[in-house]
Every structure is written in C-alpha cells, then in structure tokens.
MARKOL-980643 format. One record per residue (C-alpha): residue number from 1; residue in one letter; chain; y, z, x. Coordinates in steps of 0.02 Angstrom, whole numbers, m for minus. Each point is the difference from the previous one (the first is absolute). Layout:
<pt><nr>NUM</nr><rest>A</rest><kette>A</kette><py>Y</py><pz>Z</pz><px>X</px></pt>
...
***
This chain:
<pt><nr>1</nr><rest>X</rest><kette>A</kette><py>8212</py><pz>3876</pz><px>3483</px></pt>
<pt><nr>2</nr><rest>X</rest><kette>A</kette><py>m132</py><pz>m41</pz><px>125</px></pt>
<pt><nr>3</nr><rest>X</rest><kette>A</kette><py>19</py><pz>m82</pz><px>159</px></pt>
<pt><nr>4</nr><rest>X</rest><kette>A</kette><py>m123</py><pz>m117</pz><px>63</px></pt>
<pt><nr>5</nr><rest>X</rest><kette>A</kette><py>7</py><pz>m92</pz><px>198</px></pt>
<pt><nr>6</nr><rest>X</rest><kette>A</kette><py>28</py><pz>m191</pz><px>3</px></pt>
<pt><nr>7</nr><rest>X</rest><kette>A</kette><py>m187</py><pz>m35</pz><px>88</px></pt>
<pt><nr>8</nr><rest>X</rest><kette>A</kette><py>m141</py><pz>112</pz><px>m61</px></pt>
<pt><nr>9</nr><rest>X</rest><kette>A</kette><py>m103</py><pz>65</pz><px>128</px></pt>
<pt><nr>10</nr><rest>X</rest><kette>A</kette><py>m140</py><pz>m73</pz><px>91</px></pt>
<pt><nr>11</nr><rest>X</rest><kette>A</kette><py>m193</py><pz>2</pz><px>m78</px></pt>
<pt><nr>12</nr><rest>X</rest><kette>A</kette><py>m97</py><pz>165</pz><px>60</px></pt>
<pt><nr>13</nr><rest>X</rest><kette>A</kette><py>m124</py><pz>m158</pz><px>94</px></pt>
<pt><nr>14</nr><rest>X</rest><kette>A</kette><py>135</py><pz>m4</pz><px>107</px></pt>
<pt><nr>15</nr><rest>X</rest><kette>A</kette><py>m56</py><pz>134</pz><px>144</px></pt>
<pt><nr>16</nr><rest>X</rest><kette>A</kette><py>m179</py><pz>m118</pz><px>7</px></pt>
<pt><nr>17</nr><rest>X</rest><kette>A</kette><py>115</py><pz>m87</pz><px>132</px></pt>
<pt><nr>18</nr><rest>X</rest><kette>A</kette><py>87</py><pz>116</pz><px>93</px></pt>
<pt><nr>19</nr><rest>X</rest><kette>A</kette><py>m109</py><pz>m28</pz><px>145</px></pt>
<pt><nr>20</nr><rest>X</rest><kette>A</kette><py>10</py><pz>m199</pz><px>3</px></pt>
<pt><nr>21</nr><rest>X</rest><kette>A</kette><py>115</py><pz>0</pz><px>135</px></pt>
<pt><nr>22</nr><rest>X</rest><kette>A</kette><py>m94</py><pz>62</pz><px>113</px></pt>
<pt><nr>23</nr><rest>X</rest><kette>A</kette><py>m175</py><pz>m60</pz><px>m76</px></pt>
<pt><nr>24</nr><rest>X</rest><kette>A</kette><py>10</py><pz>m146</pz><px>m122</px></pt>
<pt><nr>25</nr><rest>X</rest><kette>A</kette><py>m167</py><pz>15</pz><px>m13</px></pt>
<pt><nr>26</nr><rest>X</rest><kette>A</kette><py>m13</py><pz>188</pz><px>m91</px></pt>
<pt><nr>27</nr><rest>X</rest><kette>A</kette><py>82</py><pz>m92</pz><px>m137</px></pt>
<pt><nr>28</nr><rest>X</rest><kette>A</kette><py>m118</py><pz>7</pz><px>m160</px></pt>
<pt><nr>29</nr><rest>X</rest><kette>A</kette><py>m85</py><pz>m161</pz><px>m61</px></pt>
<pt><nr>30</nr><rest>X</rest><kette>A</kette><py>79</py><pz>m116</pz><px>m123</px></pt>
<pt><nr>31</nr><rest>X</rest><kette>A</kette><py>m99</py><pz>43</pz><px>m183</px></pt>
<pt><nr>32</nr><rest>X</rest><kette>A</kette><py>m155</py><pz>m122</pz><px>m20</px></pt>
<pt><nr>33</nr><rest>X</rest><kette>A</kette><py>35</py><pz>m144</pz><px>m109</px></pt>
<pt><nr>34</nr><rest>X</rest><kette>A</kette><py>m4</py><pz>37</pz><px>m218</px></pt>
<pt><nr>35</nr><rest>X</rest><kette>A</kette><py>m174</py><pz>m58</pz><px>m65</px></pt>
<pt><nr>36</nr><rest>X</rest><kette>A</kette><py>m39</py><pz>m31</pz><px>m188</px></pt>
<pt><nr>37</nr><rest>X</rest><kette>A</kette><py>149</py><pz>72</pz><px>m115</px></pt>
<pt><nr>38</nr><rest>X</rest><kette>A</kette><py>147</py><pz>95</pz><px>35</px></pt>
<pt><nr>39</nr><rest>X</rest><kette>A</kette><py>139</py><pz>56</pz><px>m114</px></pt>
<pt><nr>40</nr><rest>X</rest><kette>A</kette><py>167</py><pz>m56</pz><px>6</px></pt>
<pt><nr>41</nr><rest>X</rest><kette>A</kette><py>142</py><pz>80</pz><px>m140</px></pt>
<pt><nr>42</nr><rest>X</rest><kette>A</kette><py>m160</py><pz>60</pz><px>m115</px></pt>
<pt><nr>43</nr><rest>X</rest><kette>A</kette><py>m53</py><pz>m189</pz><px>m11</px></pt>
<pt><nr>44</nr><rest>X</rest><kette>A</kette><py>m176</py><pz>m18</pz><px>92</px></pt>
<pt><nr>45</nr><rest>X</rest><kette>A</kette><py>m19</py><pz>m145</pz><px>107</px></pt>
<pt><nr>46</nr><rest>X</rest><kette>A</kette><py>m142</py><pz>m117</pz><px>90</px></pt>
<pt><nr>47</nr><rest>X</rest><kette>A</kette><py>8</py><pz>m32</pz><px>194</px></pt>
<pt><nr>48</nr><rest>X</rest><kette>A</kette><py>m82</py><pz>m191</pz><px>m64</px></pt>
<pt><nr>49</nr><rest>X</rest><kette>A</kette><py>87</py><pz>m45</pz><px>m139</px></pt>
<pt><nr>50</nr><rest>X</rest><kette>A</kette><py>m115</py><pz>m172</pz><px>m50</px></pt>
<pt><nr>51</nr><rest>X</rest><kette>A</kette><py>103</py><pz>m90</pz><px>m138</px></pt>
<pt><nr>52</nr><rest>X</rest><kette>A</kette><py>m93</py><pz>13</pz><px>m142</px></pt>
<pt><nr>53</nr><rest>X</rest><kette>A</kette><py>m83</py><pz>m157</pz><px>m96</px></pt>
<pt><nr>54</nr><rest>X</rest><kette>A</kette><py>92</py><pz>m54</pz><px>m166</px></pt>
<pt><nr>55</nr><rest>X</rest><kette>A</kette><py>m168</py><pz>21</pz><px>m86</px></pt>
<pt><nr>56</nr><rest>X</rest><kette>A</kette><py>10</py><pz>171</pz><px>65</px></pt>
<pt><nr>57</nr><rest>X</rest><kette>A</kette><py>180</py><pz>m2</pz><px>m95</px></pt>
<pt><nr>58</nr><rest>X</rest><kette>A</kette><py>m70</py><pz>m48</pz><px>m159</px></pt>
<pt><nr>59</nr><rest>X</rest><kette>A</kette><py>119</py><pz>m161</pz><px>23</px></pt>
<pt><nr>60</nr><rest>X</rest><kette>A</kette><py>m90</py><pz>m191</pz><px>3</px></pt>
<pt><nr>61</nr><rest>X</rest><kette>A</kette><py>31</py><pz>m87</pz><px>157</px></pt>
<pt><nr>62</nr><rest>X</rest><kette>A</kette><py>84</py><pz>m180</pz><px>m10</px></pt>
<pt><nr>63</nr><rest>X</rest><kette>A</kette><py>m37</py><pz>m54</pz><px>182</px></pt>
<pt><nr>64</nr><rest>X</rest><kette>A</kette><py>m167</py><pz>m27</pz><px>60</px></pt>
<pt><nr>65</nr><rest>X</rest><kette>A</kette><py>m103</py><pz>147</pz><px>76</px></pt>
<pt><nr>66</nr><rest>X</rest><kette>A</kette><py>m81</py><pz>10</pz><px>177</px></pt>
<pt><nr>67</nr><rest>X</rest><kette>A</kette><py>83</py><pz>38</pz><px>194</px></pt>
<pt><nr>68</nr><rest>X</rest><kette>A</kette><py>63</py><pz>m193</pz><px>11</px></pt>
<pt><nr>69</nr><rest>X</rest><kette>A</kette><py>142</py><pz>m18</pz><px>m107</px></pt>
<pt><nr>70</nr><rest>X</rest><kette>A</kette><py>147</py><pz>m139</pz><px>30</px></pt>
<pt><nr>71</nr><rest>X</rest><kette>A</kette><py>141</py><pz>151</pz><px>m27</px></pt>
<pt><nr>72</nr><rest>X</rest><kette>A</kette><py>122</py><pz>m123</pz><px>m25</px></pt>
<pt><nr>73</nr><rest>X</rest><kette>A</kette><py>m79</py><pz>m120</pz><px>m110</px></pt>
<pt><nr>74</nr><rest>X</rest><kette>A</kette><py>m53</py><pz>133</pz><px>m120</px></pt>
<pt><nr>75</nr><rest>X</rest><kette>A</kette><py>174</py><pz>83</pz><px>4</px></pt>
<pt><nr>76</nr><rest>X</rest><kette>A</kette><py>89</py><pz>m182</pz><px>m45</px></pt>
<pt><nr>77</nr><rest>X</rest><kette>A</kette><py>m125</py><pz>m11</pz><px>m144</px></pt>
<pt><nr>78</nr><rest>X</rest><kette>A</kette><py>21</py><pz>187</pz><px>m57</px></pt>
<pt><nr>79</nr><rest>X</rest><kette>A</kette><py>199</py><pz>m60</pz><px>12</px></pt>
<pt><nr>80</nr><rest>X</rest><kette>A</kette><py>m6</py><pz>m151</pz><px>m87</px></pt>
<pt><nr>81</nr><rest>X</rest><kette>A</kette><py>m104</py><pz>95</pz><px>m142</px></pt>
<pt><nr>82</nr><rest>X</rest><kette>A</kette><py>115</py><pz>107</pz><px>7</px></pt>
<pt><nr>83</nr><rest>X</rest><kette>A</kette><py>162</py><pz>m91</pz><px>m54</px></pt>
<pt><nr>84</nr><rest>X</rest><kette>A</kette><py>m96</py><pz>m105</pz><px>m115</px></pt>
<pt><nr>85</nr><rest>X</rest><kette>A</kette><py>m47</py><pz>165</pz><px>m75</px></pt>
<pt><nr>86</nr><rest>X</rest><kette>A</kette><py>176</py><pz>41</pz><px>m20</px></pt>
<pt><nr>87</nr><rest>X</rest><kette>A</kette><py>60</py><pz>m167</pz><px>m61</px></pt>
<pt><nr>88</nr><rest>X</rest><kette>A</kette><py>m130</py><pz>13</pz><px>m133</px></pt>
<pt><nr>89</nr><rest>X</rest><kette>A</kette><py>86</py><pz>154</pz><px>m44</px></pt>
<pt><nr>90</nr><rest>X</rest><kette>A</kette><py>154</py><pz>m27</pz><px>m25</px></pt>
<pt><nr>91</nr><rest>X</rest><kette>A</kette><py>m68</py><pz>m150</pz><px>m125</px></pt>
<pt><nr>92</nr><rest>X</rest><kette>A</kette><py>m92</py><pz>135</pz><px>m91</px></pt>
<pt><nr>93</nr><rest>X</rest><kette>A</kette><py>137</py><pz>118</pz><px>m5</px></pt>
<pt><nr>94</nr><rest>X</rest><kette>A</kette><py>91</py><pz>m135</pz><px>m63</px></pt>
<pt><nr>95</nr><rest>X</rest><kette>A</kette><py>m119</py><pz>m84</pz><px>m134</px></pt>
<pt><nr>96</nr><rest>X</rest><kette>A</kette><py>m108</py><pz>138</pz><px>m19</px></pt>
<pt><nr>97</nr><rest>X</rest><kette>A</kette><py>82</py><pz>191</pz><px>62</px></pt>
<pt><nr>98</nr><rest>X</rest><kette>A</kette><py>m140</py><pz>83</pz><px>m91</px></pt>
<pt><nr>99</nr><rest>X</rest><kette>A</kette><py>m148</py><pz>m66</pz><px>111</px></pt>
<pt><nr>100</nr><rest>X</rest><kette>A</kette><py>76</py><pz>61</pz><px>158</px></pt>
<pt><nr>101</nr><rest>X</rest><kette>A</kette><py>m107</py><pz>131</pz><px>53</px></pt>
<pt><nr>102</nr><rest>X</rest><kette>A</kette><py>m155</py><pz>m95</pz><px>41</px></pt>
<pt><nr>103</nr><rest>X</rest><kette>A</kette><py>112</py><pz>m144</pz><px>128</px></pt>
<pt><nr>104</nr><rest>X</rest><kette>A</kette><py>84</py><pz>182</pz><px>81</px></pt>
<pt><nr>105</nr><rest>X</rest><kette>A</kette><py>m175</py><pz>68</pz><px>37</px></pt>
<pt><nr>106</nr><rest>X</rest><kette>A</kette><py>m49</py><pz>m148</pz><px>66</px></pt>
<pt><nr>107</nr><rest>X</rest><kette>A</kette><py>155</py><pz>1</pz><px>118</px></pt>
<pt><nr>108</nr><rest>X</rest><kette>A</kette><py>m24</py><pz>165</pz><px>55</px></pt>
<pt><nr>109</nr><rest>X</rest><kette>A</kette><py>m182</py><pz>m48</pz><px>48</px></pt>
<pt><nr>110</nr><rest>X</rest><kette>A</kette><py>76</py><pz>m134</pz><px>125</px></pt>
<pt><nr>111</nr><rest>X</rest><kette>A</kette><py>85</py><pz>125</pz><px>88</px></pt>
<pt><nr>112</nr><rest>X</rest><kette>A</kette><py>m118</py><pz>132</pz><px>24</px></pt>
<pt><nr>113</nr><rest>X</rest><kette>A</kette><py>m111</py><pz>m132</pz><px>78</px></pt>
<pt><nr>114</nr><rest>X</rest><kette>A</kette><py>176</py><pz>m60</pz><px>102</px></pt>
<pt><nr>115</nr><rest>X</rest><kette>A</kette><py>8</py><pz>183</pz><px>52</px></pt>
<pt><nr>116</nr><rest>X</rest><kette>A</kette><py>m188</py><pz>0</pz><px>41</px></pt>
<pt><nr>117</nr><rest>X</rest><kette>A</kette><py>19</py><pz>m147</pz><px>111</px></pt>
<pt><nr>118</nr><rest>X</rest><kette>A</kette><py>151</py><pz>61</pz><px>90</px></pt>
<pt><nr>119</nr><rest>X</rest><kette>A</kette><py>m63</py><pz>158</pz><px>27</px></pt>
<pt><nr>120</nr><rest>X</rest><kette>A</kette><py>m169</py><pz>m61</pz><px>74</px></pt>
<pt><nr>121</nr><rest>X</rest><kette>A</kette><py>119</py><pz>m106</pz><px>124</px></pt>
<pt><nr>122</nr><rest>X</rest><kette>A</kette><py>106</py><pz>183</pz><px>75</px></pt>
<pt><nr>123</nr><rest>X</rest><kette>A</kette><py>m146</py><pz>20</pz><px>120</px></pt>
<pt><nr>124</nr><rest>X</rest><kette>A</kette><py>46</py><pz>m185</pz><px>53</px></pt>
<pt><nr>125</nr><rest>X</rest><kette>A</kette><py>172</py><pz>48</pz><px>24</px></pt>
<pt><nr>126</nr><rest>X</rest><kette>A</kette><py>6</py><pz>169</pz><px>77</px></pt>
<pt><nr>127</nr><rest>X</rest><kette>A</kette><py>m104</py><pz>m115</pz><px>144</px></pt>
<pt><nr>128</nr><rest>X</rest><kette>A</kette><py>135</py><pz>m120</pz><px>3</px></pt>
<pt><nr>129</nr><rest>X</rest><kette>A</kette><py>141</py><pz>129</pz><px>0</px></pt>
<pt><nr>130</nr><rest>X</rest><kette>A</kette><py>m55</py><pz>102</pz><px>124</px></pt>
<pt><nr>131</nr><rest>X</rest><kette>A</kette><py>m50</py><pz>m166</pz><px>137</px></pt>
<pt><nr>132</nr><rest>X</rest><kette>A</kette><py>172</py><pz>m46</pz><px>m40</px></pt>
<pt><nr>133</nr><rest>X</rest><kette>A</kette><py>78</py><pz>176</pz><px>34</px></pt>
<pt><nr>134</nr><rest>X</rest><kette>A</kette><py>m97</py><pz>m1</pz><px>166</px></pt>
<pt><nr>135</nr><rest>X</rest><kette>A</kette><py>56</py><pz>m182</pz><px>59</px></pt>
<pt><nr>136</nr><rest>X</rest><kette>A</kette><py>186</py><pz>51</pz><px>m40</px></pt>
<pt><nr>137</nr><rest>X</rest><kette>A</kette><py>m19</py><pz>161</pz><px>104</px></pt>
<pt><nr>138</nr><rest>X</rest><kette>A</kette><py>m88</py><pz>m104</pz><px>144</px></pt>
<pt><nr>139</nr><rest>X</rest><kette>A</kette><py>132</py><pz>m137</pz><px>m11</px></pt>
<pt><nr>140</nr><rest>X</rest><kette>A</kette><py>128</py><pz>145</pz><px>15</px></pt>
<pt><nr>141</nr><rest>X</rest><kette>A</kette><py>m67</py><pz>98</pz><px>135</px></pt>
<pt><nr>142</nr><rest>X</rest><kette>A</kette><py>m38</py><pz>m170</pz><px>102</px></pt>
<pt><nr>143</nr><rest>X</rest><kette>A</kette><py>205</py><pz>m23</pz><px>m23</px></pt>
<pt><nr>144</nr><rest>X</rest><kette>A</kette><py>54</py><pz>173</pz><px>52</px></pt>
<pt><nr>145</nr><rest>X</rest><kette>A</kette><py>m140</py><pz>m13</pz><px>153</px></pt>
<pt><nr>146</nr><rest>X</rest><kette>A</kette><py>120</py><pz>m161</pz><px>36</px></pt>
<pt><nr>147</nr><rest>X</rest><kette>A</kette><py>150</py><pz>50</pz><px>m24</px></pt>
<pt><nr>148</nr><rest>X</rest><kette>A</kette><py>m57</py><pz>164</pz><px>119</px></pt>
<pt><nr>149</nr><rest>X</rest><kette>A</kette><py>m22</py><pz>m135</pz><px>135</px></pt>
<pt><nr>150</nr><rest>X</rest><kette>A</kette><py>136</py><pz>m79</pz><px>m43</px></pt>
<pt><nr>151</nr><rest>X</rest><kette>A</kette><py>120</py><pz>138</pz><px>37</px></pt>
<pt><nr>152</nr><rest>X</rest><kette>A</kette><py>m131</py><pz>64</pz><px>152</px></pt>
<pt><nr>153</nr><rest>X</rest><kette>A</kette><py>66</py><pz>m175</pz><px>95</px></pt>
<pt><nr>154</nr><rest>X</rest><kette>A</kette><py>172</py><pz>35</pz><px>m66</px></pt>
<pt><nr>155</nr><rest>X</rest><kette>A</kette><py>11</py><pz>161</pz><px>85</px></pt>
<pt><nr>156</nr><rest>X</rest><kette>A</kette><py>m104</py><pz>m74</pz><px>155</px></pt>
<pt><nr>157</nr><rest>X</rest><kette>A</kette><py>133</py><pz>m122</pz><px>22</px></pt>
<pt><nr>158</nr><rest>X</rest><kette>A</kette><py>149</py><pz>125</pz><px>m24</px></pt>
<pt><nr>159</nr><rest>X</rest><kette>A</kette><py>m86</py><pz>125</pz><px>133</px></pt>
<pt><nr>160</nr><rest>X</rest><kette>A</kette><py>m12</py><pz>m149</pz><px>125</px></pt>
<pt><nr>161</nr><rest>X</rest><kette>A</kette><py>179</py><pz>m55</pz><px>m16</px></pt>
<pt><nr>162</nr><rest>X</rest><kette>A</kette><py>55</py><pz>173</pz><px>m4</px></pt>
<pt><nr>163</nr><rest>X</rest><kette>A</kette><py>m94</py><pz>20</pz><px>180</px></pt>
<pt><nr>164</nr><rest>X</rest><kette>A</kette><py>101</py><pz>m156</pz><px>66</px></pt>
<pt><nr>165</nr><rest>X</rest><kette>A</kette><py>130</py><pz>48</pz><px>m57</px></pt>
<pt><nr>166</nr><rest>X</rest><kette>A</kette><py>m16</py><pz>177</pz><px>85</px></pt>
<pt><nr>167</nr><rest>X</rest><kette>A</kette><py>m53</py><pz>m86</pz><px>147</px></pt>
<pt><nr>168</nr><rest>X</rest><kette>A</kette><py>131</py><pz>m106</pz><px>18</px></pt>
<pt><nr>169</nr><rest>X</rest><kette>A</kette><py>126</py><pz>142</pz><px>m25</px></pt>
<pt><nr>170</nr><rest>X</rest><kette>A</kette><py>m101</py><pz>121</pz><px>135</px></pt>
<pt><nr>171</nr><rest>X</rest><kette>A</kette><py>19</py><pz>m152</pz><px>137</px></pt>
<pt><nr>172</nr><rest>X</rest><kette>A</kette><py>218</py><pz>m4</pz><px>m33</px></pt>
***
C-alpha cells in the first residue's frame, strides 16, 4: 500500500520567487499573450473565433443578411414560424404520419437559424454582463467605503465620550 501526503508539493517554478521579498522586481515576466491557435484537451482552438455564416454551414438563412438586423423582430418571426411549423405537424402526423419528414426538416432549419441568431447576440451579452458585474461591485464597494465611515464616526464619538468620561473621573 502506498502512502501519498494530503497537498502535493509545490511546482519546481516555485524558487523563480524566492527572492521577491526582498526584490519584487527579479520576479520573471508574466508569459506574452497566446496568438493564433493553441491546444486545449487535443481540441485546437482560435484566439478569434468569428461565428461562422449559415451559408458557410451549408444551412439557408430565414432572416435577412447584412450588419443591421432588428434581433428581436427576426427572432419573433423565426418563433412564430416556428410553432406554426409544429402545429402543422402534429396535423400531418395526424392526417398524414407518412409525410413527416419533410415539415421536421423544415423545423430543424428554424432552429439552427434561432441558434445562429442567438449566438451572434453572446458578444452583446458578455458586454452587458460584465458592465453589470462592474456596477454591482462599484455599488458594493461605495457601501462598504460608507459603512467604513460610518463606524470611523462611531468610534470618533465613543473615543470622545470615553475622554470625558476619563476626565471627569481624573478631576474627583
């Protein structure tokens, strides 16, 4: 039976800092920032990743093309297609179950151009999250800088009674 320690030990990069102490400045540089590709788990991937087009796909796009696109008119319509597409489905599988296949590929169409719009909007919404993120940490730190001088005047105010009271019991 082996026996292991609970932490394993440090990384050999370690003794690159033994000096920082004393020097923080013979500390080595941080590695430049990736360019191009790296690999990640054998899967090779793109600093840039661009979305690629739907044409690119080898799937027809439903909503028009260009940089100006109403997101959420063209997702309503790609929804309302959508569950008319399924509604007509349900009559065919009812009326008709042998015709199916061409009302399923025309359903799975809808949502890869769904998916195509959503995904074209996570750019949009990393902004967004990460604005919010930074309000909420100013909002917080602008309460504990409060609440810091909040408790600085408690303590001011403690300190001065405590002196009168001292006073007052240094005069008996």
């Amino acid at each position: 039976m082996a026996t292991s320690s609970a932490y394993p030990p440090p990384p050999p990069f370690y003794r690159l800092y033994k000096d920082y102490e004393q020097d923080p400045s013979s500390a080595p540089e941080p590695p430049p920032p990736i360019d191009g590709k790296y690999t990640v788990f054998g899967a090779e991937h793109e600093i840039n990743q661009v979305l690629p087009s739907l044409e690119s796909q080898g799937v027809r796009q439903l909503y028009p093309k260009g940089p100006n696109i109403d997101f959420k008119k063209e997702l309503r319509t790609l929804n309302r297609e959508l569950q008319l597409h399924i509604l007509e489905l349900a009559d065919i599988l009812v009326e008709r179950p042998s015709q199916y296949a061409r009302r399923v590929e025309d359903i799975s169409l809808i949502f890869q151009n769904l998916h195509h719009l959503l995904n074209s909007l996570r750019p949009h919404q990393a902004r967004a999250t990460l604005i919010h993120m930074l309000e909420s940490q100013i909002q917080r730190r602008k309460q504990a800088i409060e609440d810091i001088k909040q408790r600085r005047e408690e303590a001011q105010k403690l300190l001065g009674e405590s002196l009168l009271v001292l006073d007052g019991s240094q005069t008996n």
